[in-house]
N, C-alpha and C positions, 0 to 999 in steps of 0.2 A: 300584444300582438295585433297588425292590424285587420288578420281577420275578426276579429272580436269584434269589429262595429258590425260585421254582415249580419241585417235582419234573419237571415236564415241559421242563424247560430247559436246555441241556446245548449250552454255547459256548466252543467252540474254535478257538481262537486262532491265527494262521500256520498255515491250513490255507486252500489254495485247491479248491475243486471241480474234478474234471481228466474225469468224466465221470457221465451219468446210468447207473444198471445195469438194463439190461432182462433179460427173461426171457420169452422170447414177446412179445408183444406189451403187456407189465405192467411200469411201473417198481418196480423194490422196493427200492431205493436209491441213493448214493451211492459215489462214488469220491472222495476225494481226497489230496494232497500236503502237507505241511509244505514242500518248498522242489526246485525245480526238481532233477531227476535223482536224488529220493528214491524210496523206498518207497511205492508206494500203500497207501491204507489203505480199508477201505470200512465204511460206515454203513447197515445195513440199517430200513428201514420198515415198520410196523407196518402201516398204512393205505396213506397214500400218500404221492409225494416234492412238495415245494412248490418252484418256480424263483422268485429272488428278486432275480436279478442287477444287474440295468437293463437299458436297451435295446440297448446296446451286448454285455453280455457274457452276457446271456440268450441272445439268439442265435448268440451263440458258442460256450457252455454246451452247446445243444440241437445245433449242429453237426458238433462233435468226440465228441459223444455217438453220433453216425450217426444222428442225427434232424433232417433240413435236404434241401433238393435231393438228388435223386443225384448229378447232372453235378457238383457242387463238392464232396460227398464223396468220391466216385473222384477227383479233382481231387488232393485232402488225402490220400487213401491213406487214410481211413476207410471201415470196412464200413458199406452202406447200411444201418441195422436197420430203418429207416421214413422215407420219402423222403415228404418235405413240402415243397412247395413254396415256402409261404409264409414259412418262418422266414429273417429276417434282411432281406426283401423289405422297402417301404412306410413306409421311413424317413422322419421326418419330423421338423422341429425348428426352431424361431423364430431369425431369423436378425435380426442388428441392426447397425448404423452408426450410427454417430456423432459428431457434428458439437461443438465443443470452440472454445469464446470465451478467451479472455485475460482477465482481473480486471484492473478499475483499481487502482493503488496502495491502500492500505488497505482492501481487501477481504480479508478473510481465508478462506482455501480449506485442502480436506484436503491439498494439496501441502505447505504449510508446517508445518502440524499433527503432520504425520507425520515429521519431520526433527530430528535435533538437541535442543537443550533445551527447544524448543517440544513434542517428544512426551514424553520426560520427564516433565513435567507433566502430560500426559496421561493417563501410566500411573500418576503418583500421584493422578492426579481418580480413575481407574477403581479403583485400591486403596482410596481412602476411601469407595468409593459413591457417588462424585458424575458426573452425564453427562461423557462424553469419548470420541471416536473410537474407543477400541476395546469399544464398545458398542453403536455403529451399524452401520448397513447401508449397502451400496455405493451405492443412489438412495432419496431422501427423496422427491421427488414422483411420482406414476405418471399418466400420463392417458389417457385413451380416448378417439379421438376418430377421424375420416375422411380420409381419402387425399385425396379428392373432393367437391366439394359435390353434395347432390343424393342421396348414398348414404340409405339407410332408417336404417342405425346403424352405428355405429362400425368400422372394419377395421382399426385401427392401437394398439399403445398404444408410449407414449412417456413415459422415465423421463427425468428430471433427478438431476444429481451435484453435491456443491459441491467437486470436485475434478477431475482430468484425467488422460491416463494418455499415455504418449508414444506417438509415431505408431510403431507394428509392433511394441510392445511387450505382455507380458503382466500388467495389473498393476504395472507400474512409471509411478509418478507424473513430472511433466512438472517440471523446478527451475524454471516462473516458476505464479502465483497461476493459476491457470483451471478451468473451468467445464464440466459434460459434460453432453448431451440426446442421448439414442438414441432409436429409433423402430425397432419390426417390425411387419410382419403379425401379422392376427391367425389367420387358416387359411391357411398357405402353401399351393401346388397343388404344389409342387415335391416330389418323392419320389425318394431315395437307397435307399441299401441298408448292411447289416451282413452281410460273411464272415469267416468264420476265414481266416490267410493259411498257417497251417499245421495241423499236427494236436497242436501243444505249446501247452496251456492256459498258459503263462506269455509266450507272443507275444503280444503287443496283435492284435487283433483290425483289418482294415481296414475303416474308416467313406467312405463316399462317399454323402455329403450332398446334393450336384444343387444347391446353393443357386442360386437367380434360375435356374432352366432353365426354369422357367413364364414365358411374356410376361406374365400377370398377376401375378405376382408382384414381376415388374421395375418393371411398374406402378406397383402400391401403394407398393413400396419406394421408388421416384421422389418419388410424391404423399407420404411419411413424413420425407425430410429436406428436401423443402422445404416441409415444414410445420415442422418446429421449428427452422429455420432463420428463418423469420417469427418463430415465438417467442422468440429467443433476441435477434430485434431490435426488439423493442417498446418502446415509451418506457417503458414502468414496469422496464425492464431497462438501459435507456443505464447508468443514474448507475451500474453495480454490473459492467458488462463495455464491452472494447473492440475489437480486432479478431478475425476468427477464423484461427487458426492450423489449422485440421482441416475439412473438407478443403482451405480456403482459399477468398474471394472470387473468383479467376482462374477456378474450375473453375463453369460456370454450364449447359452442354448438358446432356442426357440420357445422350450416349455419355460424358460428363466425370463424371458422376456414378456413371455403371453402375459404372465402371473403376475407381474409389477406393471403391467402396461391396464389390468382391469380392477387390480387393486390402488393406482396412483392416475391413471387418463381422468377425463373429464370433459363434459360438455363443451363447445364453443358456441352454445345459445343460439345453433341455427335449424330450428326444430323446425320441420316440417312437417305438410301430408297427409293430418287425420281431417283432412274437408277435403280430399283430392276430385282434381278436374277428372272429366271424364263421360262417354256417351251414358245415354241410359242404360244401352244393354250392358254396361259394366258394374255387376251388381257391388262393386267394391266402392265404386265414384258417389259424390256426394253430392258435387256438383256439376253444370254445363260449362261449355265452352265461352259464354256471358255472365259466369258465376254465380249462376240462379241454381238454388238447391231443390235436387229433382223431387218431381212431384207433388211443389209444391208452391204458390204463387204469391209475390210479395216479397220473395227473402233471398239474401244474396249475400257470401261470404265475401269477403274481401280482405286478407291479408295471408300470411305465411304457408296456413294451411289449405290452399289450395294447389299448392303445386303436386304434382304426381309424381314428380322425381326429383332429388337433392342438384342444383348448381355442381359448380367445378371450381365453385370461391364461395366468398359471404353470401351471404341470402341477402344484404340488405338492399341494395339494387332493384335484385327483383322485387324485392316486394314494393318496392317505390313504383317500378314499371306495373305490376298488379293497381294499385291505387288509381293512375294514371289512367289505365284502361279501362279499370271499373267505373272512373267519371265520365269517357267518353261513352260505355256503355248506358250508362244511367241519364246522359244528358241527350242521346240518341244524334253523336255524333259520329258521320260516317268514318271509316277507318283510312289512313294514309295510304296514297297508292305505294303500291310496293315499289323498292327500291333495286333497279337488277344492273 
């Protein structure tokens, strides 16, 4: 890549972060590891340190650092260096189900694509340059659209697959032809949390996500599959699916839906929240409005979890507009005049 020549660049490899280094109240670098029960190494800062983790391991970063709550640093057996409340707090992340038709005979689906001599050819479309499945992405259609009628705009978006994935499985395709429509909110109200479960950077970190603990949430989530549930049986879809296998026709209540929607949903990997924006006097905020972590000088989050409230799409945008802004903050260039 050609930034790899920039003098200012300097990336190392099997090296995870194991902690931020304070000095007073001022980050001035890093700590970290080549490989569980090595040698630490440390990286000192010129300026200042930048957190880049994600939302899940930012705040796990800034934990075992002794920058997170007290009660769950004394918890971990790490010293308080600055007790913050907000870190790892205000989790939040689009939560999806998904309802799965059966293919008539001669429909062709990525089940079959992906198996045997039919992927084979595949992989030699994709080595001459020609379209093939391993070129695509996991939903070809996306739609926005409402829970309810009656709403002002949209609260739901809903992806279509030409392929299926077995029920309790991760990514593992279903062996007959079928067909996948998921549906989330688009601002869930439900909020989780991210802790360290110890004070060794190479433990996973425990997520507790609250998925549907909002009644509105359980709501929209209701009004979201049996909307694409309607769409998956429209006439202009007969001739091309047939029964549903996920969650299946038997299951038609609200308590029938809630129950396979928390036993079968699943993340869309757009976690946000536990480093959220925010003034000081919000003892929940982690960070300012320039991404500087309060009360303390030298250090500055900069990805996912800074946002303080979930999108109405992908997170992947914003966080690129995050990055962006955070270079103009850091290289202390003025902002765009607005646009009216």
């Amino acid at each position: 890549h050609p930034a790899m020549a920039r003098k200012t660049l300097d990336v190392r490899t099997n090296a995870r972060a194991c902690g931020i280094i304070l000095e007073g109240k001022r980050a001035v670098g890093v700590r970290y590891l080549n490989q569980r029960g090595g040698v630490p190494r440390e990286v000192r800062a010129r300026r200042e340190v930048i957190i880049s983790a994600g939302t899940a391991n930012t705040a796990r970063l800034l934990q075992v650092s002794g920058i997170g709550p007290g009660w769950l640093l004394q918890k971990l057996g790490v010293p308080v260096l600055h007790d913050l409340r907000g870190v790892g707090e205000n989790f939040r992340d689009h939560y999806a189900t998904r309802v799965v038709m059966r293919a008539k005979p001669g429909v062709t689906t990525l089940n079959e694509l992906a198996r045997g001599v039919k992927l084979a050819g595949q992989v030699a479309r994709w080595a001459m340059g020609r379209p093939s499945i391993l070129a695509t992405v996991p939903s070809h259609v996306y739609v926005f659209w409402k829970s309810f009628e009656g709403l002002d705009q949209p609260d739901l978006q809903c992806v279509f697959t030409p392929g299926s994935y077995a029920e309790g499985k991760v990514y593992v395709l279903d062996d007959y032809p079928g067909v996948t429509a998921g549906a989330w909110q688009h601002r869930p109200e439900s909020i989780g949390w991210v802790r360290a479960k110890t004070a060794d950077v190479f433990d996973d970190p425990e997520i507790q996500p609250n998925y549907l603990s909002d009644p509105m949430d359980r709501r929209v989530h209701l009004g979201g599959i049996r909307l694409i549930r309607r769409l998956l049986n429209t006439p202009e879809l007969k001739p091309f699916l047939s029964d549903e296998t996920l969650p299946g026709p038997h299951l038609e209540s609200d308590d029938e839906l809630l129950d396979f929607a928390r036993r079968n949903g699943s993340t869309t990997y757009h976690l946000i929240g536990t480093a959220r924006m925010g003034p000081n006097t919000d003892p929940t905020a982690v960070v300012d409005d320039r991404l500087r972590v309060h009360g303390l000088e030298g250090l500055r989050v900069v990805d996912a979890s800074v946002m303080p409230n979930m999108t109405s799409a992908n997170t992947y945008a914003t966080t690129m507009m995050i990055a962006e802004k955070a270079s103009d903050f850091i290289r202390g260039r003025p902002p765009l005049e607005p646009m009216l």
